[in-house]
N, C-alpha and C positions, 0 to 999 in steps of 0.2 A: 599254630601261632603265626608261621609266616603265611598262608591264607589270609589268616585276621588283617593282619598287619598290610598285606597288599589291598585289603575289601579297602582299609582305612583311607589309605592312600589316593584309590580312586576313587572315593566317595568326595573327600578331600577337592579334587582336583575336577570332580563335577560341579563342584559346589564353588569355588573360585572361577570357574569358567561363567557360572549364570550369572554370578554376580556382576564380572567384568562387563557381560552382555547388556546387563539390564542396564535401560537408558535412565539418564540425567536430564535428558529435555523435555517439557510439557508444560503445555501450552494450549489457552485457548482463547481464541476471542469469539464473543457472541453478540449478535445484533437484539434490541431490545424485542421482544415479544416473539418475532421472526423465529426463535429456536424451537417454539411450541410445533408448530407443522412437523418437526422431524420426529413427533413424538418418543423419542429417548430419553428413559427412566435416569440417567444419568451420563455424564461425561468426563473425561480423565479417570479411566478407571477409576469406576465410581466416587472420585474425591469430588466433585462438583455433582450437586444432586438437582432434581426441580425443584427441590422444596426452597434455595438460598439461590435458583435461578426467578422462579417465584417470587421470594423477598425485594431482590432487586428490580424486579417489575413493577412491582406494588410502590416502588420509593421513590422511582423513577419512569413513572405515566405517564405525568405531562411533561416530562422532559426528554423523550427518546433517544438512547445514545445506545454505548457500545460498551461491552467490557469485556477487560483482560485479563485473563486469572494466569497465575503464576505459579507452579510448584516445589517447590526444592526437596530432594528426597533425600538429601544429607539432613536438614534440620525437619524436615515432614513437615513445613510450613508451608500452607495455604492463601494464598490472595488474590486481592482483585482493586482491578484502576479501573473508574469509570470515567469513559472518555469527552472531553466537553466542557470537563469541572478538574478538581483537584481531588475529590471523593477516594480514600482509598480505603481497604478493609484487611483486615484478617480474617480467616472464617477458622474457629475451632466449635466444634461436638454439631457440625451443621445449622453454626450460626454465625450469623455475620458483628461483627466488634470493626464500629467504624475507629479510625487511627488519626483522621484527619479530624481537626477539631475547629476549621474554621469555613467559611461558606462560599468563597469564590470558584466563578465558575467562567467560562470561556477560555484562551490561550493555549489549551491542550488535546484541541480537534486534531486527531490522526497521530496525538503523540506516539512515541516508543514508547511503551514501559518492559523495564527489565533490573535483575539484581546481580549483584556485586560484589563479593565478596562482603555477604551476609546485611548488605546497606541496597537502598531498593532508589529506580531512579527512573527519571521521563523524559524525552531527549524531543527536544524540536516541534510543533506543530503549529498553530494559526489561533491568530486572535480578531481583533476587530478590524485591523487595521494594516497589519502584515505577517509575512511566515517568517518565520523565527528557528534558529537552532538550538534556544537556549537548553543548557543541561541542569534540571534541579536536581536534589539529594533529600529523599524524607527524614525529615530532625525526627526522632522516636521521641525524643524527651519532651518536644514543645508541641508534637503531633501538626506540623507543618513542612510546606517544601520552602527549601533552601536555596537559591541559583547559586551555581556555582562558576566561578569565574574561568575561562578558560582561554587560552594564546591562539591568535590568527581565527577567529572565529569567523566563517561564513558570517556577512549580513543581509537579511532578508529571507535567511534560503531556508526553502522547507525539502525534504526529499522524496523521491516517490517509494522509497521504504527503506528500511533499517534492518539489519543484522549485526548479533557480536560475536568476536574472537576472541580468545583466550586474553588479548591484548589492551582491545578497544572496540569500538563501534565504526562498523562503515554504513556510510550514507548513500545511497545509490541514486543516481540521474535527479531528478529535483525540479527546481523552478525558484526564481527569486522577484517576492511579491511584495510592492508598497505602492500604494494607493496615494502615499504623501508626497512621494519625489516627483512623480510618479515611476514606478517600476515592473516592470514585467519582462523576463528574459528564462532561459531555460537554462537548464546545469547537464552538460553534454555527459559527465564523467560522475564524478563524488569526491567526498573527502572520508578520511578515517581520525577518528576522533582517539588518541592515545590518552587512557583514561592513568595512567603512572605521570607520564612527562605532564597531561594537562593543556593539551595544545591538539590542534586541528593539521590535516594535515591533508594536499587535495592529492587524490591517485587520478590514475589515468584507466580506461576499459581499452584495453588492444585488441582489437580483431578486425584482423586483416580482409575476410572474406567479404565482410560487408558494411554497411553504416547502421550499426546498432542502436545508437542513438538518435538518430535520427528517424530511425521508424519506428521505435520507442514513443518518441514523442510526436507522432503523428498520429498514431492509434491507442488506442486502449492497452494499459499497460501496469502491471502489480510484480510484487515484491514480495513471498514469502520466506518463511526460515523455519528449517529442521535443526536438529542438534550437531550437523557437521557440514549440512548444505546450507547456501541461499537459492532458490528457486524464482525465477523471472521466466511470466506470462508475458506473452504482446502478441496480441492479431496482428495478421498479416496476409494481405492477398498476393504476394508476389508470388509466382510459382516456383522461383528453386526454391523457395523455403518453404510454402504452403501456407497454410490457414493462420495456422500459430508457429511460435519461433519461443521451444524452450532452451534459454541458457540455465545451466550448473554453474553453482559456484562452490569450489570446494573452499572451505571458510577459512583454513589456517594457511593452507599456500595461496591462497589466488587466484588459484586456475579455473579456468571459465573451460565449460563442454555443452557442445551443442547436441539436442537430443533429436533424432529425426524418426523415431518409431510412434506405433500410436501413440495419440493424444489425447486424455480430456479436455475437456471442451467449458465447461458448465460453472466451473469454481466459482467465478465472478461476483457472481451474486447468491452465496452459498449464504444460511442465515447462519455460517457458525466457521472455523476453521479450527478441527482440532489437530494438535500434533504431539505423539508419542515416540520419543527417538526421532528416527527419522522416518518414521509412517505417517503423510498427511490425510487427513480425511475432511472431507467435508460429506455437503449437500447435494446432491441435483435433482432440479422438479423434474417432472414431467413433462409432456405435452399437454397445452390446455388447464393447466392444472397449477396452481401456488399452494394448493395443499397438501396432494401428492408426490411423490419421490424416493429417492432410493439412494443411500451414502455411498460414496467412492471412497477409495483408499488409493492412494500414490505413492510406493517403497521407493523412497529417493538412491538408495543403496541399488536397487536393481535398473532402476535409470541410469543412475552414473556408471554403473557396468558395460551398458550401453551404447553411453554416450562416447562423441570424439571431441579432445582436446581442440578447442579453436583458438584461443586467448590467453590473456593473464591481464590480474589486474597490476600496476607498476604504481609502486608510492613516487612523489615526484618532492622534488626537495622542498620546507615546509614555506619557503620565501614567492616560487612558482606557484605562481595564478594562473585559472583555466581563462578562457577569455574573455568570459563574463565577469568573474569575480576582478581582474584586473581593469577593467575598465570602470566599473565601479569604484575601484582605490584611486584609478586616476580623478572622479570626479569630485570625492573625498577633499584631495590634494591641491586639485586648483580651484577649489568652491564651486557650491552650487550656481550663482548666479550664470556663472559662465558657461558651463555646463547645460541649464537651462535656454539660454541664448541660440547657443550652437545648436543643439536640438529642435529650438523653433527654426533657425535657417536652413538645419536640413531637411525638416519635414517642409517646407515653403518648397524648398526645391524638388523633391520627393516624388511632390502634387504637381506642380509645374510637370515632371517628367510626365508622370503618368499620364495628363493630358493630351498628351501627346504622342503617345504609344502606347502600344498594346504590351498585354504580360507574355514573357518569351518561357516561363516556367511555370511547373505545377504552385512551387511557393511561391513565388509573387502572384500569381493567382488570389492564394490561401490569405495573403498579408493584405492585401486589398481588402478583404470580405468581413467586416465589423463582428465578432463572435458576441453579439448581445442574447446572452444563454435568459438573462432575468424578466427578458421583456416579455411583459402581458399580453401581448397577442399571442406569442406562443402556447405559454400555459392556459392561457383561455380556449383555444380550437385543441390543445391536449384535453383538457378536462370533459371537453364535446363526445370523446370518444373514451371516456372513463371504463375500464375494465373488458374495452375492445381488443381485438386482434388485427394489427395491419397489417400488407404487404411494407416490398419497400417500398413501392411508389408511392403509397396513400401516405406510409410516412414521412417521405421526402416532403410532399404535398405540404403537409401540416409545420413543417420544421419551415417552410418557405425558400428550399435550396432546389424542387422540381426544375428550377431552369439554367441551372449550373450542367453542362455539356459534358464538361471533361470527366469520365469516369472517375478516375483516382482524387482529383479536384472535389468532386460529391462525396466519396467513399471518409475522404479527412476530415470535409465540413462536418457529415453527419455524425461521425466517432466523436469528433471534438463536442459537437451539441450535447449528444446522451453522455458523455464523462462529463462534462460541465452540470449542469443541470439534475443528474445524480447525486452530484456530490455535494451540491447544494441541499437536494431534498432532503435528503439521508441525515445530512448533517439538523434540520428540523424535526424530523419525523421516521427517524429511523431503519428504513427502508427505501430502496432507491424509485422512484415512478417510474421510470423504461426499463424492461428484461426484455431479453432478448430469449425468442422459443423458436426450435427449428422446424422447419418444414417437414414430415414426414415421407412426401412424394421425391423431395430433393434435398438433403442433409447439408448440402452446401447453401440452401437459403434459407434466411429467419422473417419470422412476423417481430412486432413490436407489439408488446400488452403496456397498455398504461392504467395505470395502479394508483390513484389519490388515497389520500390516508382516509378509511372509513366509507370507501367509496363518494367523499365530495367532490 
C-alpha cells in the first residue's frame, strides 16, 4: 500500500512538474508565400497547417503581406492578424472563420498584435501619412477594431518593436514620422504602455558600456520576443563588439544582457519567425540559393545563462520626455507657425555653415547626404541586375555612394539604403529585394542578390 501510495505520489509530482514546464508562449509570423521554400508540413506544433497557410495565400495574392498567428493554450484558441489591413480570423477544425466583418485596409503595416486577458489587440504601426502608436481593441460583438483612448500618448511614433509583460507593452527605439509637419526624428529609449492605468509611460535603455542607440540606429536593427525574453539584433562592425551586438532583455525585471558567444547571423530575412516558449526558430538560406536552407533554433534560456548583465531598463516619471518627444510638445504649445519659422532660419543658417566648412564628424557627414531610397534611377540600374550576385563594390556602384571615402560614412549610407528600400518593397510585394549571402572564401564578407517580384 505504502509502494502504491509513493508510485502515486511521484507520478503526481512528474505530472505537475511537465505541466508547469510547458510553455504559454507561441507565436508566429509568416511572410506571404515566402514560407513555401521551407517546405514544412506544418508549424506551432502542428496548430498551423499549409493547408489554412495555403488559404491565406490564395486571399491574399495580390495583396502581399504578413501574418501573425497567435495561440492561447489556456483557451486552445487559434488566430491570425493580417498585416496592412484589419483582417482578423480564428481558425477552428483547420479552417479559417474571418471575425472582422468590414474592409479597411492600411494603418496597420508592422503592427503589434497580441491578447489580453481573453480580449485581442494591435498596437502602433504606419499608414499613409504618419506612424502612429495607436492602440485598438477587437469589438467581438460588432466584429470591428475599436481605438482606444490612452494618457500621454507618444505622437507620431512608431517603434522598432514591441514586446508584453505581465503589466503592459514596452515600445523599444522607434522613429517619429509625418510628412504633414514635416517630421522625422528617431526615439533614443521607448516608452511602456500600462494597459491597467491606461497611460504611456517613456523608460530610459542604461548601458553604460556603450551607445546602444545610436548604433541601433545606424545599422540594421530588429526586435524579437520569447515568453520571458525580448531579444535585440543590430549589425555592428566595431571590434570590441563584433559583427552583431545581441542584447537580452529579461521581460519582467528589465535587465538587459549582453551576449558575446556565437551568433546567428541569417534571421533577417527568415520567411517565417517561429516561437515556442522560449525556443526561437527560424529560416536560413543557403549560399546561391532562395530555395534552399536549413531552420535554426535559438534557446534564449541558454543564452541568457550566458550572457552578462550590462543594463536595466529605468521607467522615468510619466510627465518626463525623452528629447524628441519634448521638443515636439514645445512645438504643440507655442504653435506651429513659429516653429515653422525657426526651422526655416535654422536650416538658412545650417546651409550658410556648411558652405563654408567641411564635416568634422562621421554624422554630419551622414546628415548632409539626401537618403532618397524611392528614386528611379536606383531601382532601375537594381532591376539591370535582377536575380544577380554583387560584390560590395558593384553594389556600392549601383546605390551611387562608390565615392563616399569614409569607410564607416559608406558602411551607414549603404545599411540605411537596403533597410529603407526593403522595407518598402516588402511592404508591396511581400518579400524584401536585397539579402544579403555570405561569401564562402571569407565569412566576414556578403554579396547582394537582388530579387524583383516574378523576376521583373
Amino acid at each position: 500500500m505504502k509502494c502504491k501510495l509513493l508510485f502515486f505520489n511521484i507520478a503526481l509530482l512528474i505530472s505537475l512538474t511537465s505541466r508547469a514546464a510547458d510553455p504559454e508562449f507561441y507565436r508566429l509570423r509568416v511572410t506571404t508565400k515566402r514560407w513555401e521554400v521551407t517546405e514544412r508540413s506544418s508549424f506551432l506544433e502542428e496548430k498551423v497547417s499549409r493547408k489554412i497557410l495555403n488559404q491565406l495565400d490564395s486571399i491574399y495574392q495580390n495583396l502581399p503581406s504578413g501574418y501573425d498567428f497567435n495561440y492561447d493554450p489556456s483557451s486552445q484558441t487559434l488566430t491570425v492578424f493580417i498585416h496592412c489591413s484589419f483582417d482578423f480570423y480564428s481558425i477552428q477544425d483547420d479552417q479559417l472563420v474571418k471575425e472582422y466583418n468590414l474592409a479597411n485596409r492600411g494603418y496597420t503595416c508592422g503592427s503589434y498584435f497580441f491578447e489580453k486577458n481573453n480580449a485581442y489587440y494591435i498596437l502602433g504601426g504606419r499608414g499613409l501619412w504618419s506612424s502612429h502608436a495607436d492602440l485598438m481593441e477587437f469589438d467581438t460583438l460588432n466584429g470591428s477594431w475599436e481605438f482606444k483612448q490612452i494618457a500621454n500618448q507618444p505622437l507620431d511614433y512608431f517603434p522598432l518593436g514591441a514586446y508584453q509583460t505581465s503589466k503592459g507593452m514596452m515600445t523599444w527605439l522607434g522613429e517619429y514620422t509625418n510628412p504633414r509637419i514635416p517630421r522625422l526624428e528617431k526615439e533614443a529609449n521607448g516608452f511602456f504602455l500600462d494597459m491597467e492605468k491606461k497611460s504611456w509611460q517613456p523608460f530610459k535603455i542604461d548601458i553604460e558600456e556603450f551607445d546602444f542607440a545610436g548604433i541601433a540606429h545606424a545599422n540594421e536593427s530588429y526586435l524579437y520576443e520569447t515568453e520571458d525574453y525580448a531579444f535585440s539584433v543590430t549589425t555592428s562592425q566595431l571590434p570590441k563588439l563584433g559583427w552583431y551586438i545581441w542584447i537580452i532583455i529579461e521581460k519582467e525585471t528589465g535587465k538587459l544582457f549582453f551576449y558575446e558567444g556565437n551568433k546567428h547571423t541569417e534571421m533577417f530575412d527568415s520567411p517565417y519567425f517561429e516561437v515556442i516558449g522560449n525556443k526561437f526558430r527560424y529560416f536560413e538560406y543557403t549560399l546561391n540559393s532562395t530555395s534552399e536552407g536549413k531552420e535554426k533554433m535559438i534557446d534564449l534560456d541558454l543564452i541568457r545563462s550566458q550572457s552578462r548583465e550590462v543594463g536595466q531598463l529605468t521607467l522615468l516619471d510619466p510627465q518626463t520626455k525623452t528629447e524628441t518627444t519634448s521638443l515636439f510638445s514645445l512645438a504643440l504649445w507655442i504653435g506651429f507657425p513659429a516653429v515653422l519659422l525657426l526651422g526655416f532660419w535654422m536650416g538658412r543658417q545650417l546651409q550658410n555653415k556648411k558652405k563654408g566648412s567641411t564635416p568634422t564628424s562621421i554624422e554630419e557627414e551622414i546628415e548632409e547626404e539626401d537618403l532618397e531610397v524611392e528614386n528611379a534611377e536606383i531601382l532601375q540600374r537594381l532591376l539591370l541586375h535582377n536575380g544577380g550576385k554583387l560584390t560590395t563594390d558593384e553594389f556600392d556602384t549601383l546605390l551611387g555612394i562608390q565615392e563616399i571615402t569614409n569607410f564607416d560614412s559608406k558602411r551607414i549610407k549603404r545599411s540605411r539604403l537596403i533597410k529603407s528600400l526593403n522595407k518598402r518593397y516588402e511592404e508591396k510585394n511581400g518579400f524584401p529585394l536585397i539579402t544579403r549571402i555570405k561569401n564562402p572564401e571569407d565569412k566576414r564578407f556578403v554579396f547582394y542578390k537582388i530579387t524583383f517580384e516574378n523576376g521583373n
